[in-house]
C-alpha positions, 0 to 999 in steps of 0.5 A: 857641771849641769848639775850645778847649773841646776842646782844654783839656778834652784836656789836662785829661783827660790830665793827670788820666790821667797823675796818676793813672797816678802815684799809682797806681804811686808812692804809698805804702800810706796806708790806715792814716793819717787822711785830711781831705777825700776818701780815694778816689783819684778823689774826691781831687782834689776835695780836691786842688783845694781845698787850693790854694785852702784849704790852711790850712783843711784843715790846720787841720780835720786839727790839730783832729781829731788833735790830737798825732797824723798825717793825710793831705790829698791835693794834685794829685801826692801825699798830704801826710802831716802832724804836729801838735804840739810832740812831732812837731816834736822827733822830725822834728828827731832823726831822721837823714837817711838816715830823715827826707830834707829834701834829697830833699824839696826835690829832688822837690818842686822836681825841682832835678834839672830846674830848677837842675841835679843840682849843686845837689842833689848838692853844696849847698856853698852852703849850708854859706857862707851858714850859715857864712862870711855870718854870720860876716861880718854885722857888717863887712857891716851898713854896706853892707846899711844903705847899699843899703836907705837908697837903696833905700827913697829909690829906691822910695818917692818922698816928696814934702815932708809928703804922704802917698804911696802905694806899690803893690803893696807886696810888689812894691815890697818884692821890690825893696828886698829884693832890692837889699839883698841882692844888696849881700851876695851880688854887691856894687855895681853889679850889685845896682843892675841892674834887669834883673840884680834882675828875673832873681832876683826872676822866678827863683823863680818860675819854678822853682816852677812848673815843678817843679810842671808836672813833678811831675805826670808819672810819673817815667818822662816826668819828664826829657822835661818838664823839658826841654820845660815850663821856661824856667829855663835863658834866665834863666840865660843872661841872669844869665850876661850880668851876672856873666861880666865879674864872674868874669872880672875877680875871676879876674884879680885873684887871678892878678895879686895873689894870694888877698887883692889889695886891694879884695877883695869881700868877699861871696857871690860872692867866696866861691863862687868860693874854695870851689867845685870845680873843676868847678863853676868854670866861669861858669854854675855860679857864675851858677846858684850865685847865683841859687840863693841869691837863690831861697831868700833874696828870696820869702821876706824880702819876704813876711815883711817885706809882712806887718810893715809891713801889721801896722806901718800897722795898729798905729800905737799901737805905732809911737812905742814902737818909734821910742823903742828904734830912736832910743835904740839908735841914739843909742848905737851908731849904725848897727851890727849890735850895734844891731840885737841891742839893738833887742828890740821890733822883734825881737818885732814881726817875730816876732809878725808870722812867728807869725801870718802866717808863709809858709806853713800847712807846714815841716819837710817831709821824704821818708820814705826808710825807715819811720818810727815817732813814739813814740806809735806812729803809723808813716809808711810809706817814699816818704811826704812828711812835714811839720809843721803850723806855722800850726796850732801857731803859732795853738795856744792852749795854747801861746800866750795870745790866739793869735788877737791881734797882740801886737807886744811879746809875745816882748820882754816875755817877754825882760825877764822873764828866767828865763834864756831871754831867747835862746829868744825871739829871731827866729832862735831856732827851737823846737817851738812856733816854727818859722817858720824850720823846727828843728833842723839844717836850719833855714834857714840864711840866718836870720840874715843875714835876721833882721838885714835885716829888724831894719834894714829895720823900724827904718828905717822907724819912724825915717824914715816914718810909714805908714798902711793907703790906706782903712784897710783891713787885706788878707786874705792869701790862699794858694797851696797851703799858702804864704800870700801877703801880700793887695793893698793900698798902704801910705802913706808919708810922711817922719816928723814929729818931733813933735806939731805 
């Protein structure tokens, strides 16, 4: 027990020395900007300990005390410099990349150089299909992402007759449907049915984030030798390559025997990076990392958000019977469709409602300064400074939004009915200087579309088939991981929705 005692106080030890070492070299001169917490480069990482735990506290002491302004709170491997207000939002949004670098955020707060290859950095060609080619495509894909969430909630959630069922973890649970659902678009049948095919995505994630974060406390010099020494990332690779090699292989087949457009052609994310991709990134482990890259950015991210709706559905059960009436009456009259998703306002709303109060996170718009940056009110963020906004704040302000502190399912829709032109800005994939859950502007995610209208299908399929109730009636308290917020444990119960009072 002595031994690892001394052993770990070493490590610690070294790794302060390092960070140190790091921040004394590589950290922009931020005298001049506020700081909430500790300033002094020891005392700090008091402050830094505190933000993984309390981040949203201290984000929000920082928006409070400089209102419409900047500070500074310092995180274990940098200061984070963040912006309050709708003004701030406006002009992060107008600022060009070679200013305000979103990409060279991701890259160094993910090290993706490290993680998932400096092909993923240099040339994200990924993207531009997810924004373009899958939105495109929503409508001819919304009977297969209808079909794979159907047998997905029937998979993961055993109902048995009228009793209720509990189901936990629910955001575990959640991962899976989400991630079946998805993969449905992304690789198509059978794969997105492979449980160890749908565990390498759900895992993949993870693991990137936590090794960006091992190697973000070196020095930029020893950043390389960690990347190679503190990751696992490349076996999860190799093991999705096990899965999509004979994918590849018999699509490459296809189109040498039948030409571009043979019939039975899938139609989906792996279809279309292999037609887009360069001709260096044809190989099969770039099209493999290619798609777990778009399962990192799509699977966290929808299952969180979801976990946090159906928490605030079996919390709310007086607004249940209203939703059900939109979904049955839309449903009714253009069935199953993506058009029906469009005309569901309500359950638009919910999920707004729920993004605005729970969100994924205390942070957005997070951006590497490359050259000195000036808001108009003259505050100046020095070149090297990361940079972002404060979303929870802003989405808890209110002199933005009424009773910001209440869930307000129907908030956004009733808005919507009211008219005066604006029925589109308050939309779920509708980003703003007061809603930005999506981030704004040009880099807004790109994929919110696509999610927007699984979540839409996944929370009027539960309002049509389930009635759901908190287990003990006990709402969880969501808890955050530096600035992400994470959905609280608790079981949701499920049972199959009774058509009526009796």
């Amino acid at each position: 027990m002595a031994d690892l005692v001394s052993n770990t106080g070493a490590i610690v030890a070294g790794a302060l020395a390092l960070l140190s070492v790091k921040w004394y070299f590589s950290e922009p001169d931020l005298s001049a900007i506020p700081t909430v917490g500790y300033s002094n480069p020891i005392l700090s990482y008091i402050t830094a300990v505190q933000y993984i735990f309390n981040a949203p506290k201290l984000i929000q002491e920082g928006y409070d005390k400089y209102k419409d302004g900047i500070f500074k709170v310092a995180t274990l491997d940098h200061w984070e410099v963040i912006a309050n207000g709708r003004q701030a939002v406006e002009e992060m949004r107008q600022a060009p990349d070679d200013v305000l670098s979103f990409h060279e955020a991701v890259r160094r707060t993910l090290h993706v150089d490290y993680t998932m290859g400096p092909a993923i950095a240099q040339n994200p060609y990924h993207i531009a299909i997810v924004r373009q080619q899958l939105t495109r495509n929503l409508a001819a894909l919304f009977p297969s992402v209808r079909e794979e969430l159907a047998q997905a909630f029937s998979d993961n959630i055993p109902i048995d007759g009228d009793a209720w069922v509990s189901v936990g973890p629910t955001l575990k649970t959640m991962m899976q449907i989400v991630c079946r659902t998805s993969n449905r678009v992304f690789v198509g049948l059978p794969l997105c049915r492979d449980p160890d095919f749908l565990k390498i995505n759900i895992e993949f994630t993870i693991q990137v984030v936590k090794a960006g974060a091992m190697i973000n406390m070196f020095p930029d010099v020893l950043k390389p030798i960690a990347g190679r020494l503190l990751t696992n990332v490349p076996s999860y690779i190799n093991r999705s390559i096990k899965h999509l090699q004979p994918i590849i292989e018999d699509r490459r087949r296809q189109m040498k025997e039948h030409g571009d457009d043979w019939k039975g052609k899938p139609n989906d994310i792996l279809m279309w990076l292999m037609e887009e991709a360069n001709a260096d990134e044809q190989d099969v482990r770039s099209l493999t990392l290619r798609v777990l890259t778009v399962n990192f950015a799509a699977i966290h991210t929808s299952s969180m958000s979801f976990t946090h709706a159906l928490y605030h559905l079996a919390a709310n059960p007086d607004c249940i019977q209203s939703l059900r009436e939109e979904v049955d009456a839309v449903i009714a009259s253009e069935g199953w469709t993506k058009t029906a998703m469009q005309k569901m306002r309500k359950v638009d709303s919910f999920l707004k409602e729920s993004q605005r109060v729970d969100g994924l996170g205390a942070l957005v718009m997070g951006r590497i300064a490359l050259k000195d940056f000036t808001f108009s009110n003259g505050l100046k963020v020095p070149k090297g400074a990361f940079l972002s906004c404060a979303a929870r704040a802003l989405h808890s302000d209110e002199e933005i939004y009424d009773h910001p502190d209440v869930f307000d399912p129907f908030r956004f829709s009733n808005v919507r009915v009211q008219g005066h032109g604006e029925e589109t800005k308050h939309q779920l994939v509708a980003t703003a200087t007061d809603f930005v859950a999506f981030g704004h502007g040009r880099h807004a995610c790109p994929g919110r579309f696509f999610a927007a209208n699984e979540l839409k299908a996944m929370l009027a399929h539960v309002v049509s088939e389930y009635d759901v109730k908190l287990e003990d009636n006990k709402y969880p308290q969501n808890f955050s991981v530096g600035s992400a917020l994470v959905p609280g444990t608790v079981n949701v119960q499920f049972r199959t929705r009774r058509r009526s009072s009796a």
